[in-house]
NUVEXVEX-359844 format. One line per field, with one value per residue: x, y, z of N, C-alpha, C, CB in turn; residue number from 0; residue in three letters. Coordinates in pm, whole numbers. Glycine has a CB too. Layout:
% NUVEXVEX-359844
n_u = X	... $
n_v = Y	... $
n_w = Z	... $
ca_u = X	... $
ca_v = Y	... $
ca_w = Z	... $
c_u = X	... $
c_v = Y	... $
c_w = Z	... $
cb_u = X	... $
cb_v = Y	... $
cb_w = Z	... $
n = NUM	... $
res = ALA	... $
This chain:
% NUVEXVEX-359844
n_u = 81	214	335	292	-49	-103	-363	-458	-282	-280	-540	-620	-461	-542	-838	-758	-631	-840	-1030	-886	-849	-930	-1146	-1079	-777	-688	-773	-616	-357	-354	-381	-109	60	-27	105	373	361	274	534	730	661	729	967	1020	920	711	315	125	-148	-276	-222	-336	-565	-613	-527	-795	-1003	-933	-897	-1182	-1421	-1262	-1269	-1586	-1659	-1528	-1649	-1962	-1911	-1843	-2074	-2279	-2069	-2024	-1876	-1939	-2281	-2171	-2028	-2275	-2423	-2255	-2267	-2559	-2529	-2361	-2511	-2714	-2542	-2455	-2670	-2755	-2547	-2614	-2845	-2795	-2565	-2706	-2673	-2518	-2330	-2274	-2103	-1959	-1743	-1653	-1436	-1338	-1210	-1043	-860	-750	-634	-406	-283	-148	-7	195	309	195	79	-43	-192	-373	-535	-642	-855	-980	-1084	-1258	-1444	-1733	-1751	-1627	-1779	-2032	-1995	-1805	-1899	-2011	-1797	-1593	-1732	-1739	-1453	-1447	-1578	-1480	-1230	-1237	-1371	-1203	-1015	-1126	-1158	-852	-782	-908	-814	-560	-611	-684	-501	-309	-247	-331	-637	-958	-1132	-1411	-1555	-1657	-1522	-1391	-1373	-1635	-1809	-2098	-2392	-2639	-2976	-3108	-2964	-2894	-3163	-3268	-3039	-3125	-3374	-3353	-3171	-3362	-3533	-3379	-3473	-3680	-3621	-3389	-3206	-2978	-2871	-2957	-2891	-2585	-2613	-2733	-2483	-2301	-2389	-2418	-2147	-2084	-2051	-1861	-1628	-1758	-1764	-1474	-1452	-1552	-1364	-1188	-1293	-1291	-1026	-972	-1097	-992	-1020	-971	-665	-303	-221	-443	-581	-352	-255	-510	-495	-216	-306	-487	-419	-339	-548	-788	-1054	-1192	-1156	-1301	-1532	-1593	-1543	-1753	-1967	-1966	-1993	-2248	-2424	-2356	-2508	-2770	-2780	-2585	-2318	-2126	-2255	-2412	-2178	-2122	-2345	-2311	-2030	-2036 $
n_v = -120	108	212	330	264	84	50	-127	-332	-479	-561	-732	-915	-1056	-1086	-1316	-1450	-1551	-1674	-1870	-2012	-1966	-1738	-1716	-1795	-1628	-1345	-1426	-1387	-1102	-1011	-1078	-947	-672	-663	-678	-445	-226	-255	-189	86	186	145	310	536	549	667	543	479	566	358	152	258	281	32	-91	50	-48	-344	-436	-344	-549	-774	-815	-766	-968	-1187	-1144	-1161	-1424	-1604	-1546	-1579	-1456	-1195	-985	-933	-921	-648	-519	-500	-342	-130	-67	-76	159	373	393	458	724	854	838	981	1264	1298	1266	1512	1705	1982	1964	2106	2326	2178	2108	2319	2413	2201	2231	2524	2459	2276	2410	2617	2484	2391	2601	2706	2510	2565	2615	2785	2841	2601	2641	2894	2845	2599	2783	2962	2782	2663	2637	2496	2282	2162	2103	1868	1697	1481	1305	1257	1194	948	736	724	560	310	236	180	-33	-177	-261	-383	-618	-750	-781	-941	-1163	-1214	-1275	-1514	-1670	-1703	-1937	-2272	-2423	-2414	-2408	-2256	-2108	-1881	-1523	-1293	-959	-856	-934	-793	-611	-373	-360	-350	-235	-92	106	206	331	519	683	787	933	1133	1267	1373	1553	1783	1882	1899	2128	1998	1973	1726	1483	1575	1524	1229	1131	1173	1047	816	785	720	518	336	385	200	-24	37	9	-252	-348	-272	-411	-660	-686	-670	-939	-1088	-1017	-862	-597	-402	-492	-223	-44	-100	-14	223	374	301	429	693	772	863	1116	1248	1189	1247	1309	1048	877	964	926	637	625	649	446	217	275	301	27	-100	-108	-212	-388	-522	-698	-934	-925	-904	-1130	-1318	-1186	-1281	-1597 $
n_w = 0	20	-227	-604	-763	-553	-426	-628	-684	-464	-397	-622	-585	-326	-408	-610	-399	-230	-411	-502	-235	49	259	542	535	372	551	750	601	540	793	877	708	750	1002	911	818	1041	1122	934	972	1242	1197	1005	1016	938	905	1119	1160	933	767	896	838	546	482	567	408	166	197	287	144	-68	49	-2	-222	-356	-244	-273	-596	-572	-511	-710	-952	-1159	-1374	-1499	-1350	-1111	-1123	-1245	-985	-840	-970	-863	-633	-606	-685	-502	-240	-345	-386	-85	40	-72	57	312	345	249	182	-70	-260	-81	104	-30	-118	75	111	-96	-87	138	45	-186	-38	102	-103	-214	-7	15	-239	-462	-668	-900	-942	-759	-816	-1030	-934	-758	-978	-1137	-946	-924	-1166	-1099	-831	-1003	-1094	-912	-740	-888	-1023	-860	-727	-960	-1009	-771	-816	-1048	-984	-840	-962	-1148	-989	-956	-1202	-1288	-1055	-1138	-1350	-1254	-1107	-1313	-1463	-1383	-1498	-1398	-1283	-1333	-1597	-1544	-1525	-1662	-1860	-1834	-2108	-2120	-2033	-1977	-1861	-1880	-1986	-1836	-1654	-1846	-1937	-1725	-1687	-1936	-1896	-1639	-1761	-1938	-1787	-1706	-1854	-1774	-1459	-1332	-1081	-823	-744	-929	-1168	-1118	-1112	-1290	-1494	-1386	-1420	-1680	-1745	-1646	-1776	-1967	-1883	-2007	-2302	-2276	-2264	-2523	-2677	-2586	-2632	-2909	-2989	-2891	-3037	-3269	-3455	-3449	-3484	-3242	-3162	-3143	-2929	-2702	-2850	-2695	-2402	-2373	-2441	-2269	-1940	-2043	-2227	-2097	-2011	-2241	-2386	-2215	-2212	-2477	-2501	-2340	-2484	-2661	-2500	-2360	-2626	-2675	-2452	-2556	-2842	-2859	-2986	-3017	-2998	-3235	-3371	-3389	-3493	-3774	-3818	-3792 $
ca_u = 0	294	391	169	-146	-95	-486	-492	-194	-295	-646	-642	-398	-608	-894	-696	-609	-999	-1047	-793	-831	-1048	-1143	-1007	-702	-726	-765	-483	-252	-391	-346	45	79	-91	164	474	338	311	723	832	626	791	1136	1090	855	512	185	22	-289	-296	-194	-473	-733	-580	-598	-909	-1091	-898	-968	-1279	-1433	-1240	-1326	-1704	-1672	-1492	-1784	-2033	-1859	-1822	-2215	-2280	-1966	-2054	-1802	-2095	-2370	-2179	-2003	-2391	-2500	-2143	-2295	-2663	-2501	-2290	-2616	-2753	-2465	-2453	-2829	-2713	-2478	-2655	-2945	-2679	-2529	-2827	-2644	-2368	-2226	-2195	-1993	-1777	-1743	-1545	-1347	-1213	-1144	-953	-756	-657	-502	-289	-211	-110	70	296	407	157	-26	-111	-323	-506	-565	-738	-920	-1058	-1166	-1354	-1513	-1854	-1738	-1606	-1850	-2152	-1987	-1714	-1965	-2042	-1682	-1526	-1782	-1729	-1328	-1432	-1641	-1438	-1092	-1306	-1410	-1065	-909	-1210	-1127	-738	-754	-984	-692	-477	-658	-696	-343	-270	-302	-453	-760	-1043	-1154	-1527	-1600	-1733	-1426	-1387	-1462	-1793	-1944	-2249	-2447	-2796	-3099	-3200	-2930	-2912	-3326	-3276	-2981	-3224	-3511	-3286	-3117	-3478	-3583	-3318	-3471	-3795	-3583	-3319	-3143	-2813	-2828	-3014	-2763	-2486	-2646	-2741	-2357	-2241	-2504	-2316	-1988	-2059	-2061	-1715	-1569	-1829	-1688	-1347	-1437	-1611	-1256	-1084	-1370	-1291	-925	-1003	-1119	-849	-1117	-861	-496	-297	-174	-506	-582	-259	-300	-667	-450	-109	-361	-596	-433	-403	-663	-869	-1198	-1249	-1145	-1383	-1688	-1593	-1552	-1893	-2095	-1962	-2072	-2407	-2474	-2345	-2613	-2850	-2752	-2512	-2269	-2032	-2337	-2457	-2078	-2085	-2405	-2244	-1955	-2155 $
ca_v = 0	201	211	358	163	-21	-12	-193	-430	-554	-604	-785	-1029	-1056	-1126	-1416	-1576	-1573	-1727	-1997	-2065	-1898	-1631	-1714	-1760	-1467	-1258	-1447	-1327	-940	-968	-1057	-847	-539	-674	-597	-313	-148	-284	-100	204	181	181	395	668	557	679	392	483	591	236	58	318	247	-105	-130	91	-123	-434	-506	-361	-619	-918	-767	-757	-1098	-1279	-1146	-1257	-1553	-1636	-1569	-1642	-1395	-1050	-890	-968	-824	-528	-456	-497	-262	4	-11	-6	300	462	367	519	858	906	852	1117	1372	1282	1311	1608	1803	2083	1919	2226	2409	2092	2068	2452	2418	2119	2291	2592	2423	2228	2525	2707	2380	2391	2780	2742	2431	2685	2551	2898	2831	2547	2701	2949	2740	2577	2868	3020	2651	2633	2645	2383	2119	2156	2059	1754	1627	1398	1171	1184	1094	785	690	695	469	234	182	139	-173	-296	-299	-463	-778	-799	-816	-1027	-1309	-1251	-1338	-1617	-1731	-1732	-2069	-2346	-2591	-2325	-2416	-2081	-2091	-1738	-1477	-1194	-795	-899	-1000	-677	-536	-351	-431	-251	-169	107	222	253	433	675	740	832	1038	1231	1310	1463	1696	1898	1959	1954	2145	1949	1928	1522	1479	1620	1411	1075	1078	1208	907	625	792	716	397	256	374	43	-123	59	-30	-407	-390	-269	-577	-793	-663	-714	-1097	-1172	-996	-737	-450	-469	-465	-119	55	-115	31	374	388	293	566	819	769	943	1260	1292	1088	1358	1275	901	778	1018	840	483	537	652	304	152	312	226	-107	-204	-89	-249	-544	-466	-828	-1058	-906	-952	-1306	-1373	-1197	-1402	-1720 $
ca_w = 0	-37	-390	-677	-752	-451	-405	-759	-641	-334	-371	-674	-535	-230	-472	-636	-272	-154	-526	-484	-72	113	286	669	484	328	649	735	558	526	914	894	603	827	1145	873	766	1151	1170	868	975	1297	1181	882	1043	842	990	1170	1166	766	720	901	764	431	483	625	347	37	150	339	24	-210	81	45	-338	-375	-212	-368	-722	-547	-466	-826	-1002	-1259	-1339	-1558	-1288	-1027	-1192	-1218	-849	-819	-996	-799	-454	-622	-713	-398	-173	-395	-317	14	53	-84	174	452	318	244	50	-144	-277	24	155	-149	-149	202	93	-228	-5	191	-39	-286	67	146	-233	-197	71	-51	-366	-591	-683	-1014	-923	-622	-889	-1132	-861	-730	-1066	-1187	-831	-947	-1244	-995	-739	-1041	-1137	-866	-619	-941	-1061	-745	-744	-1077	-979	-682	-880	-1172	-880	-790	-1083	-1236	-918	-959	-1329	-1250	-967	-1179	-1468	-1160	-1056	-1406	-1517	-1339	-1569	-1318	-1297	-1430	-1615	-1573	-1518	-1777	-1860	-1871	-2241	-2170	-1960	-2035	-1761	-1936	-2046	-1702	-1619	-1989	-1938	-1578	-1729	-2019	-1772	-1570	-1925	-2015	-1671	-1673	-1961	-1709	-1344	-1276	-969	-827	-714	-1076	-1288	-1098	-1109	-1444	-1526	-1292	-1481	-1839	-1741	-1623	-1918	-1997	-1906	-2138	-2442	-2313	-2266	-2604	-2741	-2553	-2667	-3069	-2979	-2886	-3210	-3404	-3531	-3424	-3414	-3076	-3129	-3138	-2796	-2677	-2808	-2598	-2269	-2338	-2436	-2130	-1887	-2095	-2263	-2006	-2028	-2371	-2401	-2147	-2282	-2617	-2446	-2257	-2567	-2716	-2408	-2354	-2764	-2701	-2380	-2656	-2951	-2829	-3125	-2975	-3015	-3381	-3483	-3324	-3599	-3875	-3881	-3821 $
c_u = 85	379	212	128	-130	-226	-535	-405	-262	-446	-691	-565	-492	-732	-874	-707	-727	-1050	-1034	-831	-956	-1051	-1122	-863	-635	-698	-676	-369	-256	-315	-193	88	63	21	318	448	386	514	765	800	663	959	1147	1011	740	408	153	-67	-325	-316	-262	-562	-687	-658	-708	-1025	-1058	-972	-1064	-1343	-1403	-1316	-1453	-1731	-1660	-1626	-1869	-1986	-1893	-1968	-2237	-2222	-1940	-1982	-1933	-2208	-2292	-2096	-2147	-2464	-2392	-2205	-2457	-2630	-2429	-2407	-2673	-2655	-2425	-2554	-2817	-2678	-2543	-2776	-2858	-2611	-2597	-2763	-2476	-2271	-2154	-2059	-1891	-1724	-1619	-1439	-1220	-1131	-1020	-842	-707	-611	-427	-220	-84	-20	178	353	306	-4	-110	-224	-407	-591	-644	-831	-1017	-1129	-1238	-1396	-1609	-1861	-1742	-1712	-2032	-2097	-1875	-1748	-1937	-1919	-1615	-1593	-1750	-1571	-1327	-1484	-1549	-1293	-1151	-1345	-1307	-988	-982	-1131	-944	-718	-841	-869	-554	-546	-689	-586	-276	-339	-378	-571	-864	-1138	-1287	-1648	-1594	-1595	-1504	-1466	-1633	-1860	-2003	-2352	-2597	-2859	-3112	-3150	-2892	-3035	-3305	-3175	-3055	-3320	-3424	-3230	-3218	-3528	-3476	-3389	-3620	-3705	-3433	-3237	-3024	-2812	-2885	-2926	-2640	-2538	-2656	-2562	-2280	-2299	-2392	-2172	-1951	-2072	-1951	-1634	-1702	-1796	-1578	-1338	-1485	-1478	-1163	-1153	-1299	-1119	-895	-985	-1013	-950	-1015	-744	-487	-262	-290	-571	-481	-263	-384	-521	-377	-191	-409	-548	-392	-498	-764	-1001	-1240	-1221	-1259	-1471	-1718	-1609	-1723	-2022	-2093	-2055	-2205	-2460	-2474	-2460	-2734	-2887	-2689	-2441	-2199	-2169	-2392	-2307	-2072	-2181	-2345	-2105	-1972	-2213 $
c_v = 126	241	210	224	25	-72	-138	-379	-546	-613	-681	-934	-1148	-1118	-1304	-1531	-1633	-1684	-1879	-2077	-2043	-1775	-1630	-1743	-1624	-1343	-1262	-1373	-1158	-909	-1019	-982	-704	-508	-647	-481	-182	-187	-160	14	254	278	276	556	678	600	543	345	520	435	113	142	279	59	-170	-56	29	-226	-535	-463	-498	-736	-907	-841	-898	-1207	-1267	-1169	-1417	-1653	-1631	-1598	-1594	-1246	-991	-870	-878	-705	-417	-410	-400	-130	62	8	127	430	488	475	666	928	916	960	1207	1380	1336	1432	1714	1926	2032	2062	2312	2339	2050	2187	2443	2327	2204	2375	2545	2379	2316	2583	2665	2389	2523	2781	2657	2484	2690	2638	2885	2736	2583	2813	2876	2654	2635	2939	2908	2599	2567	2514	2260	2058	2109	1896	1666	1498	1321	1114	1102	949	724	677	565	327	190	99	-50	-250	-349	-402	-630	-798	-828	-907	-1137	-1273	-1331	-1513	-1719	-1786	-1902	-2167	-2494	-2514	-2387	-2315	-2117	-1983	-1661	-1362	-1076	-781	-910	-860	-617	-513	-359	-299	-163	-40	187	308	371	578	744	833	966	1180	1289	1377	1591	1848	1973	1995	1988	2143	1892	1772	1437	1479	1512	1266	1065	1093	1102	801	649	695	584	310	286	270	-87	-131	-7	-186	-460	-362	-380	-676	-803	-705	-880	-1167	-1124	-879	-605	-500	-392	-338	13	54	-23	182	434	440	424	680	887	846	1101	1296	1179	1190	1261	1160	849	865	971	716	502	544	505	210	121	241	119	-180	-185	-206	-406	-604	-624	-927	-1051	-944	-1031	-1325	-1341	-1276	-1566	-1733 $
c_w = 0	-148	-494	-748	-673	-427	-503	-741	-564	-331	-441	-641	-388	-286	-520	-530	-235	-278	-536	-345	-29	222	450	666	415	429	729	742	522	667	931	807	692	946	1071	864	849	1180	1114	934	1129	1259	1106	897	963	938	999	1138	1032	700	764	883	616	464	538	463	208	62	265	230	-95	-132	-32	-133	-408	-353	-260	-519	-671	-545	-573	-938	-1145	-1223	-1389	-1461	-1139	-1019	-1203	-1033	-801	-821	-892	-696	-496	-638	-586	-277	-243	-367	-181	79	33	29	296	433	302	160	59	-191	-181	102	49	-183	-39	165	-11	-192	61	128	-149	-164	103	8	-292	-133	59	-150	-470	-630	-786	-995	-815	-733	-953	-1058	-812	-883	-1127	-1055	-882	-1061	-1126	-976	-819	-1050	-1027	-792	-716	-1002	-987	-747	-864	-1079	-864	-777	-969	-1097	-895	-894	-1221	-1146	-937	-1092	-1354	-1135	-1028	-1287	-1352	-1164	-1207	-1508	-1463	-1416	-1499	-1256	-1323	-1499	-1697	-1589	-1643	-1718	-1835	-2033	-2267	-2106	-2020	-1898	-1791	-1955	-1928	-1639	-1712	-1978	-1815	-1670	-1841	-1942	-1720	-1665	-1920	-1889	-1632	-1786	-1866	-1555	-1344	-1118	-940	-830	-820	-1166	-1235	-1105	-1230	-1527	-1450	-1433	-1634	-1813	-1659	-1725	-2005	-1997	-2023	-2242	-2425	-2276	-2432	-2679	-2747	-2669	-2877	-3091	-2975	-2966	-3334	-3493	-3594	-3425	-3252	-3047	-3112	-2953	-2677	-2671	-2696	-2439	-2252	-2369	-2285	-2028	-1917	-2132	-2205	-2001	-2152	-2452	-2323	-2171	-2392	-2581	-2390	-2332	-2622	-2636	-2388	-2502	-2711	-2600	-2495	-2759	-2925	-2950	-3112	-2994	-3160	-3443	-3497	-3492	-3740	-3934	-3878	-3982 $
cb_u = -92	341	519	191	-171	-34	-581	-411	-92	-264	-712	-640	-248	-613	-880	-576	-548	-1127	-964	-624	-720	-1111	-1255	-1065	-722	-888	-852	-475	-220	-590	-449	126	-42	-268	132	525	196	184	833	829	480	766	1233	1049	943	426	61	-31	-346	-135	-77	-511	-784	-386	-535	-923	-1104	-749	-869	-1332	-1372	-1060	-1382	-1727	-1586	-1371	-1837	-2088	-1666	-1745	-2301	-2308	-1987	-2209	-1636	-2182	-2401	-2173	-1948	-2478	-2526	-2028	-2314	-2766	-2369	-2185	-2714	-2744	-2361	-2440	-2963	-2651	-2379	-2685	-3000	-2546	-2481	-2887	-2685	-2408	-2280	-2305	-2051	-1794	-1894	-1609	-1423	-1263	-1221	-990	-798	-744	-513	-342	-339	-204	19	257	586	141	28	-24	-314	-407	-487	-645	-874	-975	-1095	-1269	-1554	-1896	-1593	-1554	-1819	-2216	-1950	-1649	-2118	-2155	-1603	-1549	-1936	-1799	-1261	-1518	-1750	-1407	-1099	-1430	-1545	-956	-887	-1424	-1194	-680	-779	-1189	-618	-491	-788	-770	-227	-295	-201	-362	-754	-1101	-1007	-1545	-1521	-1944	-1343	-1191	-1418	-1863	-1924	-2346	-2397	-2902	-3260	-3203	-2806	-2935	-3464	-3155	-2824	-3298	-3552	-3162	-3090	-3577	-3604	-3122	-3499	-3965	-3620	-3339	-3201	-2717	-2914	-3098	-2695	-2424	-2769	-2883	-2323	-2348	-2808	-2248	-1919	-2122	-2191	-1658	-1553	-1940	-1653	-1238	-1552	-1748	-1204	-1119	-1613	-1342	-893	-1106	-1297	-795	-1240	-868	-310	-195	-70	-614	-556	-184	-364	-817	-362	44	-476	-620	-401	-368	-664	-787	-1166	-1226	-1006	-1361	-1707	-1466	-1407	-1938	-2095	-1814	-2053	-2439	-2393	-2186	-2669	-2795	-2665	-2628	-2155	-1943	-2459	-2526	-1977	-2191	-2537	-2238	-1839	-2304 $
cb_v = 0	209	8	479	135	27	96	-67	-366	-452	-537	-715	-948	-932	-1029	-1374	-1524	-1388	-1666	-1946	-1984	-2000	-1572	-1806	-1824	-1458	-1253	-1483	-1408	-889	-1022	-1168	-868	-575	-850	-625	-306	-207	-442	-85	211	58	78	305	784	367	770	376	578	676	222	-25	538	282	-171	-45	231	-160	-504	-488	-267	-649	-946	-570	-661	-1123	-1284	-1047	-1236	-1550	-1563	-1527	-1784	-1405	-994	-975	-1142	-875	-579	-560	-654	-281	8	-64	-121	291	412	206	426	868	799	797	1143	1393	1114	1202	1590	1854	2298	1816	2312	2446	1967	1980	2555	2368	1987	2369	2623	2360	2109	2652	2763	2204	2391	2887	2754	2320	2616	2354	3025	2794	2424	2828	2998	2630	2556	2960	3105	2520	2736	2800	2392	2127	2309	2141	1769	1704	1410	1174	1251	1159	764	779	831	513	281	320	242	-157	-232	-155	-399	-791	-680	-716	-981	-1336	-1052	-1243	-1569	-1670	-1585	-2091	-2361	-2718	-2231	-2495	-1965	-2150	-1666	-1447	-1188	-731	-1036	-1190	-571	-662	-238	-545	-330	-273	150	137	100	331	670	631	680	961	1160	1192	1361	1669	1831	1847	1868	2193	1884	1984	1435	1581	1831	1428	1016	1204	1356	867	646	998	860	362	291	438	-34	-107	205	61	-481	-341	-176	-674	-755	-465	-648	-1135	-1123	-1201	-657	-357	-394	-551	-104	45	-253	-21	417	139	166	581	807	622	892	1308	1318	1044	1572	1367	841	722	1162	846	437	607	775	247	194	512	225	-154	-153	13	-141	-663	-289	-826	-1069	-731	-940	-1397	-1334	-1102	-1387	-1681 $
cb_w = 119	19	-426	-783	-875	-323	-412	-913	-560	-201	-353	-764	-480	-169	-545	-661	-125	-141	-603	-478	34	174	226	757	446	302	707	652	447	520	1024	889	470	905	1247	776	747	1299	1084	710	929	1310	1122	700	1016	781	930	1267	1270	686	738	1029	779	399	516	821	363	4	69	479	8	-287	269	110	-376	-273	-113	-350	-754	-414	-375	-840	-991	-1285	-1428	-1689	-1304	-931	-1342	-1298	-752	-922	-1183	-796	-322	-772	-811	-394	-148	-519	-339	12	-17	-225	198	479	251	410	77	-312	-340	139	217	-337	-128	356	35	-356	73	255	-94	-410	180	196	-330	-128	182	-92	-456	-565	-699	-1120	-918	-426	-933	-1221	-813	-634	-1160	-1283	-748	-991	-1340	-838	-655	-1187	-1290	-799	-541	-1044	-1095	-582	-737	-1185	-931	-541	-926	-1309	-647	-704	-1160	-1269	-730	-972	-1434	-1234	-822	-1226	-1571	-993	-955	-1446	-1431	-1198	-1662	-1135	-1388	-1394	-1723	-1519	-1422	-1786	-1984	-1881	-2265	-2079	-1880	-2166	-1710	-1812	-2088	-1570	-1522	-2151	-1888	-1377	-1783	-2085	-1600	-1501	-2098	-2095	-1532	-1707	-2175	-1691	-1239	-1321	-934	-679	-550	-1113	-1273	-964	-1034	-1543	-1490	-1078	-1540	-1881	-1661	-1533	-2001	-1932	-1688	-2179	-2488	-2240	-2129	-2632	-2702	-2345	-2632	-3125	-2886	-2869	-3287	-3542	-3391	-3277	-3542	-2998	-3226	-3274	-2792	-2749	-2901	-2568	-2239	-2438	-2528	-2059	-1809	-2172	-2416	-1832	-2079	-2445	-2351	-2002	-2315	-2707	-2290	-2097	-2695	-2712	-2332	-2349	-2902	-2675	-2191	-2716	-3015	-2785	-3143	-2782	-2903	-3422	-3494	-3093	-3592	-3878	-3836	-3718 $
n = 0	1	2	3	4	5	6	7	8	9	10	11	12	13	14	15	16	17	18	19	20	21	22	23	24	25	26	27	28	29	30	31	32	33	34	35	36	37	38	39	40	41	42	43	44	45	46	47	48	49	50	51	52	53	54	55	56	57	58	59	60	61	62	63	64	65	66	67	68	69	70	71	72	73	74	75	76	77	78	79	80	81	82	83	84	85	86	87	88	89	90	91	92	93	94	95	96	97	98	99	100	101	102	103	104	105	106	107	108	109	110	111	112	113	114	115	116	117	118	119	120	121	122	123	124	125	126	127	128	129	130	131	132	133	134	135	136	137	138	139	140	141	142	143	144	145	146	147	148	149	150	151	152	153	154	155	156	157	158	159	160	161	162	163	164	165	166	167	168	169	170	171	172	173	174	175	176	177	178	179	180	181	182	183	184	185	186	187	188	189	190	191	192	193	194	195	196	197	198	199	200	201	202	203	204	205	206	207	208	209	210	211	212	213	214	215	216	217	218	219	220	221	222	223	224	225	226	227	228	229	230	231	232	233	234	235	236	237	238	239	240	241	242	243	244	245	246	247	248	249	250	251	252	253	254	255	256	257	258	259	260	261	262	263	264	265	266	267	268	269	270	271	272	273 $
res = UNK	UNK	UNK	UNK	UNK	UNK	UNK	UNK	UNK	UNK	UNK	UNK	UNK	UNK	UNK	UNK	UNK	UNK	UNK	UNK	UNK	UNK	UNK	UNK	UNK	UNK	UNK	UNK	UNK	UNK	UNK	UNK	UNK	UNK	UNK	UNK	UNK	UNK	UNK	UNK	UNK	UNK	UNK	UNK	UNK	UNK	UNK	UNK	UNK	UNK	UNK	UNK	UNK	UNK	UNK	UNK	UNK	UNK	UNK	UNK	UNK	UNK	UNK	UNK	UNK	UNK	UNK	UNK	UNK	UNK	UNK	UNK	UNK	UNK	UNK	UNK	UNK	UNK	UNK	UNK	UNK	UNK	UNK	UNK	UNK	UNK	UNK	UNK	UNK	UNK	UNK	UNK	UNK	UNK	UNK	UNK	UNK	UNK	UNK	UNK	UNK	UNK	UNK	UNK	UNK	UNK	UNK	UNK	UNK	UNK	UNK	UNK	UNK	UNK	UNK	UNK	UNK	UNK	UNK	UNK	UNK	UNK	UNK	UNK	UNK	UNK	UNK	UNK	UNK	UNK	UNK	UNK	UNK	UNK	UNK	UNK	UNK	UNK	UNK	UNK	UNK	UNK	UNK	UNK	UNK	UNK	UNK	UNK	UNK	UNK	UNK	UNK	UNK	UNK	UNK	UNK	UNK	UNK	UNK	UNK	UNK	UNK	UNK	UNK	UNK	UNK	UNK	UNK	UNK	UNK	UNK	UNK	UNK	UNK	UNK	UNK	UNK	UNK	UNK	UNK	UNK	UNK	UNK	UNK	UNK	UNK	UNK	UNK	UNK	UNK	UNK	UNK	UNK	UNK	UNK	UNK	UNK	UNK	UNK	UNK	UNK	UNK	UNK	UNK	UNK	UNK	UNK	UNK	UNK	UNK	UNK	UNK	UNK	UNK	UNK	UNK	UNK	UNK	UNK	UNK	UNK	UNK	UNK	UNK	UNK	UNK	UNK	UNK	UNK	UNK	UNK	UNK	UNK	UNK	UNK	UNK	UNK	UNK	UNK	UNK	UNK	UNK	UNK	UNK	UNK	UNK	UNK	UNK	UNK	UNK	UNK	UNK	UNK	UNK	UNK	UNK	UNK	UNK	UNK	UNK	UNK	UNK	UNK	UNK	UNK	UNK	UNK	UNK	UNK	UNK	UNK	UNK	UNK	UNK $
């Protein structure tokens, strides 16, 4: 948990073990893993307490996540039940929060005067003048950063767990996702009520439901890769672009997406080449 994408690391491995063993195994080895962790951070001057809130908010999540895969044994199926508890816990918040803006108004504050005061004027600057930007769209991004964290570490920790050739690889890939009619139909619904209500926790949910369907496009890219549709370098581009132009790759990946719960472009190619 101290080295970048450690959340991605560790939880997919962790994934794998529960996969392979089980999950009092599992906790196992998190809990001697957790009992180095407090050594190094000992000797080397780590926060303690960063490092069991860290490891407590990675991976009782992945257990949480693991098991449920596990009960249905399906990534697509619960990549979906991913996104309704995400919908579910965004509605949440804003209930508990009662005015989101005013509470993401103080946060930003705060964090452009720590930014200011570390040297880093220009971005407190730019922070403070796209306030009012952020603060429409940041609740559903941040979720849609949590959501997707998690649904990359399942789909890497079953490539883990599937890499061993004494496996038996009965599970449905990244390849195969498709979040169905039902939250294409809901983000539809929701799209079409913004043109009569103007509402903050409205506008972000439906801007969440879009952009969940970003990994659909980019499984429908794998899936086209599979078959040899695409070559490997356009796959490739997607990835080294992504985190520059990451705005306008995954608004392009999630229109694919969104089309594709629609349409189901991987099962019409399946018949055409049949």
């Amino acid at each position: 948990m101290l080295m970048p994408f450690s959340m991605i690391l560790s939880g997919s491995t962790l994934i794998a073990l529960i996969l392979k063993a089980s999950i009092l195994k599992a906790l196992f080895q998190c809990l001697v893993a957790t009992i180095l962790l407090f050594i190094l951070g000992f000797f080397f001057n780590f926060g303690i307490v960063d490092i069991a809130t860290n490891g407590f908010l990675y991976w009782l999540p992945v257990m949480c996540i693991t098991l449920l895969f596990k009960k249905n044994s399906s990534f697509t199926l619960t990549v979906q039940l991913l996104s309704i508890i995400s919908i579910l816990l965004l509605i949440c918040f804003f209930i508990a929060v009662g005015h989101p803006d005013i509470f993401w108004s103080e946060i930003l504050i705060n964090f452009s005067t720590i930014l200011s005061d570390s040297g880093f004027r220009d971005e407190a600057l730019l922070i403070q003048n796209q306030m009012n930007l952020i603060i429409e769209q940041i609740s559903s991004i941040i979720a849609v950063m949590i959501w997707s964290s998690y649904v990359f570490i399942l789909a890497f920790g079953l490539n883990i767990y599937n890499s061993d050739e004494n496996t038996p690889n009965s599970f449905d890939s990244f390849s195969d996702l498709n979040l169905g009619k039902y939250i294409a139909v809901f983000t539809a619904l929701c799209s079409l009520s913004l043109f009569f209500l103007d509402i903050y926790w409205l506008k972000n949910l439906t801007y969440m439901l879009l952009l969940f369907f970003w990994l659909q496009g980019l499984s429908v890219i794998h899936w086209l890769r599979g078959k040899r549709i695409i070559p490997r370098f356009f796959l490739v581009i997607i990835y080294v672009l992504l985190p520059v132009f990451n705005v306008l790759i995954v608004m392009l990946l999630a229109v694919v997406g969104y089309t594709d719960a629609w349409f189901n472009f991987r099962s019409r190619i399946k018949t055409i080449k049949n």
